[in-house]
C-alpha positions in Angstrom: -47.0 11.5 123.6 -46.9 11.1 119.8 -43.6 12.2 118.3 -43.5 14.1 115.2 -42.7 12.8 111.6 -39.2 13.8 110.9 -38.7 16.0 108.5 -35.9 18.6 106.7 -35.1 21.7 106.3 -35.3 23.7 103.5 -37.4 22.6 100.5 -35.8 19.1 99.7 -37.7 15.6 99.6 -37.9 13.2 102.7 -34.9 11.2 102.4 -38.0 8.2 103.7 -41.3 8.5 104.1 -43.3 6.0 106.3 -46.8 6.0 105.2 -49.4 6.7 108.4 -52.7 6.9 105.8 -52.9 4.6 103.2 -50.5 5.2 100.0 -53.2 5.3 97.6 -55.7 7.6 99.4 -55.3 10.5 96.8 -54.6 7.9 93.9 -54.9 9.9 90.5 -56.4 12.6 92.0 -55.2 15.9 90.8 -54.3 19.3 93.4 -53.5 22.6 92.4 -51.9 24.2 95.4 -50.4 27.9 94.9 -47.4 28.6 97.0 -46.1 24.8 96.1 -42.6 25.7 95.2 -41.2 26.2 99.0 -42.3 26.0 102.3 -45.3 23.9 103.2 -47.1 24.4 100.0 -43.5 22.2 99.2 -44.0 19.8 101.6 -48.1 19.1 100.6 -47.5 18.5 97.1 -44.9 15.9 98.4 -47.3 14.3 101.0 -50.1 14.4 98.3 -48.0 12.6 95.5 -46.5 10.2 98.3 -50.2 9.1 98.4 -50.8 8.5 94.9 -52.2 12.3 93.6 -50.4 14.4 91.0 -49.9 18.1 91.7 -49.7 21.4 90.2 -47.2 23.7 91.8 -47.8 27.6 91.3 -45.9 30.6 92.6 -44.6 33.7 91.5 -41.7 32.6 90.5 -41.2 30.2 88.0 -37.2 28.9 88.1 -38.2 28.1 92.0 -40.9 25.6 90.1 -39.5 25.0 86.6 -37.9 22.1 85.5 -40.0 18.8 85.2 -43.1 17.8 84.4 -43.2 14.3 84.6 -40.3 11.3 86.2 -37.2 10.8 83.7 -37.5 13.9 81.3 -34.0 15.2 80.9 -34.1 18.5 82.8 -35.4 21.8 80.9 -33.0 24.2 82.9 -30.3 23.9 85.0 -30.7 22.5 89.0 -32.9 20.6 91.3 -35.6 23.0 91.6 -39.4 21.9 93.0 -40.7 20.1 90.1 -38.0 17.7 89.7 -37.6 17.2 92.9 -41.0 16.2 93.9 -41.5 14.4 90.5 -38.5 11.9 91.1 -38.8 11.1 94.8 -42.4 10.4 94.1 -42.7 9.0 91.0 -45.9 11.0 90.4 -46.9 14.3 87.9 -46.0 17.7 88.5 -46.3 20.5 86.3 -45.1 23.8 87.5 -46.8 26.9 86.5 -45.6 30.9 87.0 -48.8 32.4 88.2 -49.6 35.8 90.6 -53.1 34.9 92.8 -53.1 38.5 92.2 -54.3 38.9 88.7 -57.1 36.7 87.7 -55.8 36.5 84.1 -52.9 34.9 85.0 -54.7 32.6 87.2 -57.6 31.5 84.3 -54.6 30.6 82.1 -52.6 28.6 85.1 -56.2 26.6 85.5 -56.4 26.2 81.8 -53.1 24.7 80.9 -53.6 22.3 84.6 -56.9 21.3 83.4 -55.3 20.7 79.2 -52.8 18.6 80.6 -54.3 16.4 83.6 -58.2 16.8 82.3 -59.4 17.4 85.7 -58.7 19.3 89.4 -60.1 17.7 92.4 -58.3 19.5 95.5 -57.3 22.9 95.2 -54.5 24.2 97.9 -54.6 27.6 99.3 -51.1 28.4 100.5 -49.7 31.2 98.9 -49.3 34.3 101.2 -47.1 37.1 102.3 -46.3 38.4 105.7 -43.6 40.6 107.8 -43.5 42.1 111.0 -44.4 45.7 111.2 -47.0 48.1 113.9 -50.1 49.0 112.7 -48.5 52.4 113.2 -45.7 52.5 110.6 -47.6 50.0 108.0 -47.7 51.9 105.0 -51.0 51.2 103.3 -49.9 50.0 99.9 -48.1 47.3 102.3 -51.6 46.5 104.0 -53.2 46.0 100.6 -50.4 44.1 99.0 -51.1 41.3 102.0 -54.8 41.3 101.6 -54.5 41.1 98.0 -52.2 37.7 98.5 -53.9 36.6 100.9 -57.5 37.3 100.4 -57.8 38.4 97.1 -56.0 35.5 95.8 -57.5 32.8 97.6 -60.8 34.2 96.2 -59.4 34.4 93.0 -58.1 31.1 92.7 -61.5 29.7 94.3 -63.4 31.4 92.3 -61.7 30.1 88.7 -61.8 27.0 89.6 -65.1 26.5 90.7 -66.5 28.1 87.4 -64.0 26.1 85.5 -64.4 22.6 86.9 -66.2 22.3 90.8 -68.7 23.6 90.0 -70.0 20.5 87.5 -68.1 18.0 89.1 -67.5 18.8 93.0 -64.4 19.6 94.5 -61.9 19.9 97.5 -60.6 23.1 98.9 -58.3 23.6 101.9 -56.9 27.7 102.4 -54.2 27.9 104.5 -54.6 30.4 106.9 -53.1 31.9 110.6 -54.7 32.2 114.4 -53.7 35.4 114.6 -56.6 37.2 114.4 -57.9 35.0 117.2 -56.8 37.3 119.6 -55.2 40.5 117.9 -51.3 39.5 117.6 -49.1 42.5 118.1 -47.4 43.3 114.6 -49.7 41.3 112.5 -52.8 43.7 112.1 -52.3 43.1 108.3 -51.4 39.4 108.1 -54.0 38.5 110.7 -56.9 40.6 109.1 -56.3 39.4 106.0 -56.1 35.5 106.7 -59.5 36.1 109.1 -60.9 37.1 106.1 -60.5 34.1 104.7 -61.4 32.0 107.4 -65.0 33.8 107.1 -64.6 33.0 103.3 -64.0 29.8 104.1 -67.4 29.4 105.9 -69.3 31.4 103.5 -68.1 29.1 100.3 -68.8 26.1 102.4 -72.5 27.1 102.6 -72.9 28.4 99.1 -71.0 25.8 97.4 -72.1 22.6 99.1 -74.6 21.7 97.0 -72.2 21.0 94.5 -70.3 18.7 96.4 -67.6 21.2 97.4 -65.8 21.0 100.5 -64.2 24.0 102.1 -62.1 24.2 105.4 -59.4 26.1 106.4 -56.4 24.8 108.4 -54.4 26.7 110.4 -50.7 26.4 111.3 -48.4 27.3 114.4 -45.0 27.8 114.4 -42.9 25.5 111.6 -39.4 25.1 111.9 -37.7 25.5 108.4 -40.0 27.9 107.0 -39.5 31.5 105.6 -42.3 32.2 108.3 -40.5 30.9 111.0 -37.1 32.9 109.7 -39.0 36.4 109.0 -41.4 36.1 112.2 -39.8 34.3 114.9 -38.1 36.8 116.3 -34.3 36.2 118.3 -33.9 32.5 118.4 -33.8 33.0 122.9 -36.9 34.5 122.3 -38.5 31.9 120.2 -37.0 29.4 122.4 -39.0 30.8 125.2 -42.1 31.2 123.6 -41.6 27.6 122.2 -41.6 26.4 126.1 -44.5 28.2 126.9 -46.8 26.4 124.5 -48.7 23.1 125.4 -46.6 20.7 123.5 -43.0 22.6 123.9 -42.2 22.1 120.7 -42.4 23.8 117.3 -44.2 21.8 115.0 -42.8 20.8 111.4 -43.7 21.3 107.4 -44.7 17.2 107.3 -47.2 17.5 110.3 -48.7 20.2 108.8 -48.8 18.3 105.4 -50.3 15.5 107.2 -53.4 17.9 108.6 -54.1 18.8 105.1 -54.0 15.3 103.4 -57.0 14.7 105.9 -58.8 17.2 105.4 -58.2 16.9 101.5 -59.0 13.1 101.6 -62.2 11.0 101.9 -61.0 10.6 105.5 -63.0 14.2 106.0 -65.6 13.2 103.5 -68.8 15.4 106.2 -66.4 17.9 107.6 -67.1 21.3 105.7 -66.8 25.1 106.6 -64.2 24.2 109.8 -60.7 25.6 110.9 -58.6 22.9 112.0 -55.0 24.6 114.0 -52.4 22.4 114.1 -50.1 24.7 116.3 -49.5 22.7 119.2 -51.7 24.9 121.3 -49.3 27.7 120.8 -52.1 30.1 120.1 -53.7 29.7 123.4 -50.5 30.2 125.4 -47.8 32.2 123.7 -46.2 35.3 124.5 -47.9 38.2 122.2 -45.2 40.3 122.1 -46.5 43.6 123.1 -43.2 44.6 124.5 -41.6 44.0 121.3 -43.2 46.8 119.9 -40.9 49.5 121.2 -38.2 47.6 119.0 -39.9 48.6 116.0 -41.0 52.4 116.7 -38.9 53.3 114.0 -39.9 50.6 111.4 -41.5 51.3 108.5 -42.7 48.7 105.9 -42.5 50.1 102.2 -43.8 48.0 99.9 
């Protein structure tokens, strides 16, 4: 059995990186992937630039992406934060941008400055999102439409700006990172897994109407990923994620650079005819884990207020 890249926790570079596609697959290419300031939008950018591409990193919060733009600027604020990071372990571009997927505004400005200061966007990244635990009983709606509006909402907004402002004349990759939770109906995640079905549908119906123009959509779908907010925020008691981790296929959680990996394919010229698909890359967790329906009576109480 294959073992998995290594990998760290937290949002830090690979202290190594041993290449298993060829370094220059992405070479000058340019991705735009929202939620690259932690987590595994983190992690992509760093796979990506690792392989020759330059990024933009956006997120609602800019000191988590501010600081460098390109390799050797003296730093504009204080700290390593993602920007510099990425930028000196990969010797690659990154410009960091503050933008809410929410407000379309904010992202035709984000697209504008990315496309004034690389000239182009060839991959765009679909990764920011929000998510909790909560019972369909005590979600409070503003909660339900906060998610589909990150979720959803954004990833057609971000879509949608960019194909109008670039894809559309010169073709385009776009990979929205999205959940198997609505597979099956996941206890606790009626708002998380409604709203990243959603996109998987999306995901199908761009890939038809926007193929003609030489855009590629797909959707990829991750399990459980050690050292993510995800993991922290929806893993539950570590005994019980240890037990649910033993019950899937591969016994294993899987990790941000695997994930990364699955993206760089389906990114790359590697997936050059693959279009309108959802690859999981969960181990096979989906198929056999626990669904928690027991856990509910922890959370009679629980109300989300957001």
């Amino acid at each position: 059995m294959a073992q998995p890249p290594p990998d760290v926790e937290g949002d830090d570079c690979l202290p190594a990186y041993r290449h298993l596609f060829c370094p220059d697959l992405l070479r000058d290419k340019v991705a735009f992937i929202t939620g690259g300031g932690s987590g595994i939008g983190f992690r992509i950018a760093e796979i990506f630039m690792r392989h020759g591409c330059h990024t933009v990193i956006a997120s609602r919060s800019l000191p988590r992406v501010l600081t460098v733009i390109r390799p050797l600027q003296p730093p504009k604020v204080p700290g390593l934060q993602a920007a510099r990071k990425l930028a000196g372990a990969t010797g690659r571009r990154c410009l960091p941008l503050s933008m809410d997927v929410r407000a379309p505004p904010a992202v035709m400005a984000a697209v504008d400055q990315a496309l004034k200061e690389f000239g182009r966007i060839d991959i765009l990244i679909n990764c920011a999102a929000g998510n909790f635990l909560c019972p369909a009983g005590a979600l409070s709606f503003n909660a339900f439409k906060t998610v589909m509006d990150i979720d959803t909402s954004g990833t057609f907004n971000v879509s949608r700006v960019l194909y109008e402002k670039f894809f559309r004349d010169h073709g385009g990759v776009i990979v929205n990172i999205t959940a198997t939770l609505g597979n099956r109906g996941q206890a606790l995640q009626v708002h998380a897994g409604s709203a990243k079905a959603a996109v998987d549908a999306m995901t199908r119906h761009l890939a038809v109407e926007w193929g003609p123009q030489n855009i590629r959509v797909n959707s990829l779908a991750p399990g459980p990923i050690s050292g993510t907010e995800g993991l922290r925020r929806l893993g539950g008691p570590q005994a019980s994620l240890s037990t649910k981790v033993t019950a899937s296929p591969l016994q294993r959680l899987g990790n941000k650079t695997e994930i990364a990996h699955s993206v760089l394919y389906l990114a790359s010229p590697l997936a050059s005819y693959v279009t309108g698909a959802v690859l999981v890359a969960d181990g096979g967790a989906w198929l056999t884990f626990p669904n928690g329906v027991k856990g509910l009576a922890d959370f009679a109480s629980f109300s989300a207020k957001l």
